[in-house]
C-alpha positions in Angstrom: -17.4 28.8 -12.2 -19.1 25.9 -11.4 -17.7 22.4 -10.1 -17.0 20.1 -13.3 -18.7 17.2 -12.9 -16.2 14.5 -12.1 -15.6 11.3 -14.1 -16.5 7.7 -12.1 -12.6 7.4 -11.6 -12.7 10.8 -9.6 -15.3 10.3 -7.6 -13.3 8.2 -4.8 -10.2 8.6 -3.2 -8.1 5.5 -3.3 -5.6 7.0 -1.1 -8.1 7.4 2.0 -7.4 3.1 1.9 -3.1 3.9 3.0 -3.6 6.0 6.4 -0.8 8.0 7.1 0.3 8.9 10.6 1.1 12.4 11.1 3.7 11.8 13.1 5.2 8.7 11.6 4.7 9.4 7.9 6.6 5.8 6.1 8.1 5.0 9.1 6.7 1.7 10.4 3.6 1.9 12.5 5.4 0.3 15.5 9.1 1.5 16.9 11.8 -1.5 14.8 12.0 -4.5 16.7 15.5 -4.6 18.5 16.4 -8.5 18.7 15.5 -11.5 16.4 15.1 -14.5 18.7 17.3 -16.3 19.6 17.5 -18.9 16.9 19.3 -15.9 14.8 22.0 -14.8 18.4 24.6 -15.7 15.4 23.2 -12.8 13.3 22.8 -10.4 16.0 25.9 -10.9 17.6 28.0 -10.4 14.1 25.8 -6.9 13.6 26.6 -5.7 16.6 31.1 -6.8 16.2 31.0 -5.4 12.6 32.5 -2.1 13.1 35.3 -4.3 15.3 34.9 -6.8 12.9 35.5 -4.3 9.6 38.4 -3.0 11.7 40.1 -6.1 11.9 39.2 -7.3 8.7 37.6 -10.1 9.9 34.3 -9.9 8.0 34.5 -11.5 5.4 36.5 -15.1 7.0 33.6 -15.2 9.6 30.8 -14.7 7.2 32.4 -17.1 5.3 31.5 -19.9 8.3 28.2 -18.6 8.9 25.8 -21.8 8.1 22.1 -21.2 6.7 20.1 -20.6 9.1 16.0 -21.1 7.7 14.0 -18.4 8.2 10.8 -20.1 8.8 10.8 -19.1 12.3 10.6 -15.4 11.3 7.0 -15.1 11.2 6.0 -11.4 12.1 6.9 -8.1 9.6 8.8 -6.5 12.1 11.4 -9.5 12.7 11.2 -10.3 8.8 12.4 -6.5 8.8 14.6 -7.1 11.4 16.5 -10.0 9.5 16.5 -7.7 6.3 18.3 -4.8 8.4 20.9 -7.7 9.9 21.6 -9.5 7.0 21.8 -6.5 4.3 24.4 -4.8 6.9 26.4 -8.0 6.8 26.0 -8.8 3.0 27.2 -4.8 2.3 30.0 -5.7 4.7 31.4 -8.2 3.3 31.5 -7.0 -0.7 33.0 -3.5 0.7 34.4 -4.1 3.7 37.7 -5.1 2.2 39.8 -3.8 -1.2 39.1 -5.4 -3.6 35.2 -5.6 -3.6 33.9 -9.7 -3.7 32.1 -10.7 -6.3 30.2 -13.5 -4.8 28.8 -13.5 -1.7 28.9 -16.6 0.5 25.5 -18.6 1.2 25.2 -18.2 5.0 23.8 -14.8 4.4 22.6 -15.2 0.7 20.2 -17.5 1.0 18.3 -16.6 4.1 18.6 -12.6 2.7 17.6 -13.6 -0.2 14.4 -15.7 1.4 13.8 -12.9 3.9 13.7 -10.0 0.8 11.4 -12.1 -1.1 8.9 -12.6 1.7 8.9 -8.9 2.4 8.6 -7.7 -1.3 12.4 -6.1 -2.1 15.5 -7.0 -3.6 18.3 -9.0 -1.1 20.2 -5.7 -1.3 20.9 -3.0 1.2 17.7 -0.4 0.5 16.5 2.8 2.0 14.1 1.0 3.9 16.7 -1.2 6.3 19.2 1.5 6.0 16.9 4.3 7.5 13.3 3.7 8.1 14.1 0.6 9.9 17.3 1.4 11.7 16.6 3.5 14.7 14.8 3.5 18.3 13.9 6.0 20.8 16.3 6.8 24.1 12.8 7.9 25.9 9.9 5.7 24.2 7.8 8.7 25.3 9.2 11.1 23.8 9.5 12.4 20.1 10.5 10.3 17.0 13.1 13.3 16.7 16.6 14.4 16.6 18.1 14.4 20.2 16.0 11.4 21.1 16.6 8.7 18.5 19.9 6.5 17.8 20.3 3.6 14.9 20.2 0.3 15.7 23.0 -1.0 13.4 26.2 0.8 11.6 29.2 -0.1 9.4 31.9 1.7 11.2 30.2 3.7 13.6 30.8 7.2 14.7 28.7 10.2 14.6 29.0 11.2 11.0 27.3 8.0 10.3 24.8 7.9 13.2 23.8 11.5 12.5 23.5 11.0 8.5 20.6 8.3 9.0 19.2 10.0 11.5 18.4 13.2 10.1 16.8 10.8 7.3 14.6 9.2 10.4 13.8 12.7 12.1 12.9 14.1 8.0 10.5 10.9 7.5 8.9 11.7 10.9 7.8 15.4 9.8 7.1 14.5 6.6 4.2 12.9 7.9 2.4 15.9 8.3 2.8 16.6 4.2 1.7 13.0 3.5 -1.0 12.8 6.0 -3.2 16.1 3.9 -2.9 14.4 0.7 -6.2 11.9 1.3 -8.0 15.3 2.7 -6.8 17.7 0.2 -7.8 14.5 -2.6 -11.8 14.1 -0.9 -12.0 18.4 -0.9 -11.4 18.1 -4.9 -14.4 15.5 -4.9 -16.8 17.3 -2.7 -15.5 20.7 -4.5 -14.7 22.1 -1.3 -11.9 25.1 -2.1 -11.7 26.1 1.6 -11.1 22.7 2.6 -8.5 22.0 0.0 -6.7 25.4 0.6 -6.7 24.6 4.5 -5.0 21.0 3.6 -2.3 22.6 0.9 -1.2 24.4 3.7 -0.4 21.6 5.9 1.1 20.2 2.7 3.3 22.9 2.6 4.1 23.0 6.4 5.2 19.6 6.7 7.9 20.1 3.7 9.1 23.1 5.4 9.2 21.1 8.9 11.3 18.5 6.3 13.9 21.2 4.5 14.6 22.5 8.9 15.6 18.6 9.7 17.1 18.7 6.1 19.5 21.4 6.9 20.7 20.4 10.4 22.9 17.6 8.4 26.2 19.5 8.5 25.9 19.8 12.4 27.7 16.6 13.0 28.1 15.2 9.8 31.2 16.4 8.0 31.6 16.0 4.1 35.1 14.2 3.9 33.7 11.6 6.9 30.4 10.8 5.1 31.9 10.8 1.3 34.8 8.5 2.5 33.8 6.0 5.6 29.8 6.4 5.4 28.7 6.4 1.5 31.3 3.7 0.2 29.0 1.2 2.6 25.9 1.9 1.0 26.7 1.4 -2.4 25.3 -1.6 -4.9 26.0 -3.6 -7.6 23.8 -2.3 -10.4 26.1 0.5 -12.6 29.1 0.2 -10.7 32.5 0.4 -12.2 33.9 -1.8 -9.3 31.6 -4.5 -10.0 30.4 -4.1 -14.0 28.4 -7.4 -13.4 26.7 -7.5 -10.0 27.4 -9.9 -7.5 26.9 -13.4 -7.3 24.6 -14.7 -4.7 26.0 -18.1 -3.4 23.6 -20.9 -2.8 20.6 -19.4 -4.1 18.7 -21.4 -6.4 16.6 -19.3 -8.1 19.4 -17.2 -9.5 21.2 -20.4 -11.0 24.9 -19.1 -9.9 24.2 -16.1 -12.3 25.6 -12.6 -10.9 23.1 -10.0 -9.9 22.8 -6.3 -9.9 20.5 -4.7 -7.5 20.9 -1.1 -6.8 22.3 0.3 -3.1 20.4 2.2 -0.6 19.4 6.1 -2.1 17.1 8.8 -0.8 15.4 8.0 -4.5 14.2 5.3 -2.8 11.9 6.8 0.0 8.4 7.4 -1.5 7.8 10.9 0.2 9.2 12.9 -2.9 6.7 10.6 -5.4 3.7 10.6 -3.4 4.0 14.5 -3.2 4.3 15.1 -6.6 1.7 12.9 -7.2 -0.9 14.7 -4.9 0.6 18.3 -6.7 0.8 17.0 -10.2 4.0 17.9 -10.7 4.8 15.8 -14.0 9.0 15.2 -14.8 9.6 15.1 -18.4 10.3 11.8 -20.2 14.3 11.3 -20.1 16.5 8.7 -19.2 16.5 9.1 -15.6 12.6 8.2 -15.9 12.8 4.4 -16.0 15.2 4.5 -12.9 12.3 6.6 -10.3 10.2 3.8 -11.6 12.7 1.1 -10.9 13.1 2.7 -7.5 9.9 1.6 -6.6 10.9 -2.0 -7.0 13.1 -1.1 -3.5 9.8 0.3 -1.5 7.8 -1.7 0.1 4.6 -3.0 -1.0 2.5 -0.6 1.0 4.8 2.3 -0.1 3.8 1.7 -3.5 0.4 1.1 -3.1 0.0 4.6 -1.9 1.9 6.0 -4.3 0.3 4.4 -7.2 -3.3 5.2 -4.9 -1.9 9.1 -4.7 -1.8 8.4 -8.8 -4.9 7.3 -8.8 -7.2 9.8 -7.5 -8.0 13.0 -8.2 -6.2 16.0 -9.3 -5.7 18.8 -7.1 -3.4 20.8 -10.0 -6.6 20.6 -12.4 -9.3 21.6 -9.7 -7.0 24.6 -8.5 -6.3 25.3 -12.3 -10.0 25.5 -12.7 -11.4 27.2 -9.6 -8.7 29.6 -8.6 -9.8 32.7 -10.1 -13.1 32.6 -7.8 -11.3 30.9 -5.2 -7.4 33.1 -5.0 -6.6 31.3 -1.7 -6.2 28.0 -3.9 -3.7 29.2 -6.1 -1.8 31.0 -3.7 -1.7 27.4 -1.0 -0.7 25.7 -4.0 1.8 27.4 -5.4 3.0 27.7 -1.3 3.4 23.8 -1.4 5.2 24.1 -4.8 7.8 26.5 -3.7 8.7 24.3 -0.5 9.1 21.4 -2.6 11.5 23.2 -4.9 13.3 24.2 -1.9 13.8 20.9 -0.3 14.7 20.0 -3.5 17.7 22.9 -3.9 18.8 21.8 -0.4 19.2 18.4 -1.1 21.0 19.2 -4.3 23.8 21.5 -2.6 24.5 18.7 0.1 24.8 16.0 -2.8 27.5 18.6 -4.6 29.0 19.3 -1.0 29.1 15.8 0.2 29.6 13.9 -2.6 30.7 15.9 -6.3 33.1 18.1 -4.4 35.3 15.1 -2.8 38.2 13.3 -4.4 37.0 9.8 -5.4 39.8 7.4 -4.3 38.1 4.4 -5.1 36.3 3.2 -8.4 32.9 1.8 -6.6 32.4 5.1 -4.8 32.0 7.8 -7.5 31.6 11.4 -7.2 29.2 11.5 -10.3 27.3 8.4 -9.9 24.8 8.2 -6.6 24.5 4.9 -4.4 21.5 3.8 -6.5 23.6 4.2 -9.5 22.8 7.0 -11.5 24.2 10.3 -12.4 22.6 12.2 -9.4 23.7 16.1 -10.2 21.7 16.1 -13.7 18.6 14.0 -11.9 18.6 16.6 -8.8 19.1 19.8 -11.1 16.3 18.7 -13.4 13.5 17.9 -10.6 14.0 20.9 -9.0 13.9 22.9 -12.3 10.9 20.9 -13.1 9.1 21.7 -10.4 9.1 25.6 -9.8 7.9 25.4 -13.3 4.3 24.1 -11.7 3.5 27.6 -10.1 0.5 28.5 -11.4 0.4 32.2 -12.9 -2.9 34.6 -12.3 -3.6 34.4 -15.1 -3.5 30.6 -16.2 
């Protein structure tokens, strides 16, 4: 069957613009920065006293005398990053740190978050990209971006159900570099009609979310259910859908929000754009439902250059239709394909038994950390059941 020819839109590959590291995938080009400078020893030095401080319940009376500090001396991404990490651990502190949550949360770390989120393109709310993709460095800078050589940088209470938790996030992004990293090849191979080429770069596709379910399922090693359902998640959660806090928060000091509460979602793996930009690359549509508008909304908590790629993954052209169309002459297409489909619907079955073991299975004790709702605000079990569901329904028959 010959090549179709392909329509002016298809005959680039936006993505080829977003270079993916291999090895790195979204984590940021450069290990996180460690310290701001010292203009900001106030912020640093509460970070690193908030477990002490949460265990003393001194959080919230000493961000309470925190002044604003400007942030116009924050001039490189990686210390603008930096703040965003510091300040969303102390803002997330001080709602939840105590019983009741606050409503309103005091200006010296308001405004400057709020001037720091704005500046880097996110909402002043604890995100998956300070919580995780941020929040780590390596014990041997030499040495793998890997499980057994990385720590975080900042925690709530501390403790190695915590540490471990965002870590096996870290250690997942790393390897899902490899996935991310073929979809610009596997893209150009459609162009040039190249069905070896594309088959060869499925396959790596499909290696890298393997390498991703491994990390995936070394969770429970040091992470224990009760721990991470009752002194890790409550930490994380926002102020958007929240029975504890029905109308957000409101964000002292800041005048562009006119003393009006706000609701921002909390940190959630819905925010990392690996699971997007793979289905992207696969065409591996989700039905139009409620839950829609809210993987949309996610990207709002990306960063800019996450969702460039995704929307550049989007953008180019589609590998489902070219292996749709060329597989019968070329088997090895359909069969690499429906390899990287498979693996996605498995990461996606592993991820949905640790959110019932870790989360639905626990006894909620507290109305801001549900068992049904997820961090980011949604009914998780339905979303989770229906993706993975969604996708094995992609494999492409013989005779299709």
């Amino acid at each position: 069957m010959p090549v179709p020819t392909l329509s002016p839109a298809h005959t680039s590959v936006p993505v080829r613009s977003h270079p993916i590291a291999p090895e790195r995938g979204f984590l940021p080009p450069e290990d996180p920065l460690r310290r701001l400078p010292p203009a900001y020893e106030q912020w640093e030095e509460l970070a690193h006293e908030l477990p002490k401080l949460l265990v003393a319940r001194q959080v919230r009376a000493r961000l309470e005398a925190l002044p604003v500090l400007p942030t116009d001396a924050l001039t490189a991404e990686a210390e603008l990053e930096r703040a965003m990490l510091l300040l969303s651990f102390l803002g997330h502190a001080y709602i939840w740190g105590e019983a009741p949550p606050a409503r309103a949360l005091p200006a010296g770390v308001a405004v400057p978050w709020h001037h720091v989120a704005a500046r880097l393109g996110r909402p002043p709310v604890l995100s998956y990209q300070s919580y995780v993709l941020t929040n780590w460095r390596r014990l041997d800078p030499d040495g793998p971006i890997a499980l057994g050589n990385i720590v975080t940088l900042q925690n709530f209470a501390g403790g190695i159900d915590e540490e471990w938790f965002i870590l096996v996030h870290v250690h997942l992004e790393a390897v899902a570099g490899r996935a991310l990293a073929a979809i610009g090849p596997a893209q150009e191979a459609v162009v040039a009609g190249d069905a070896a080429a594309l088959a060869t770069h499925l396959r790596a596709m499909a290696e890298g979310l393997d390498a991703m379910t491994r990390v995936l399922e070394r969770m429970p090693e040091r992470c224990d259910p009760y721990i991470y359902y009752h002194r890790v998640r409550p930490y994380v959660n926002g102020w958007k859908n929240n029975p504890a806090l029905p109308d957000g928060i409101v964000y002292e000091g800041v005048a562009d929000y006119g003393g009006r509460p706000q609701q921002f979602r909390g940190g959630s793996g819905a925010q990392t754009a690996i699971i997007p930009a793979i289905d992207a690359a696969l065409g591996i549509d989700h039905a139009d439902d409620p839950l829609r508008p809210y993987l949309l909304e996610m990207r709002a908590y990306m960063t800019p250059a996450q969702r460039a790629f995704i929307e550049a993954v989007e953008a180019g052209p589609s590998v489902r239709a070219y292996v749709l169309a060329h597989h019968r002459a070329h088997p090895e297409l359909r069969e690499a394909y429906n390899t990287c489909v498979l693996a996605l619907q498995r990461f996606r079955q592993r991820h949905l038994e640790y959110a019932a073991l870790y989360v639905q299975r626990q006894a909620q004790r507290q109305a801001g950390n549900s068992t049904e709702i997820g961090t980011g605000g949604t009914p998780f079990m339905p979303f989770l059941k229906k993706h993975r569901d969604e996708t094995r329904r992609h494999l492409i028959a013989a005779d299709q």
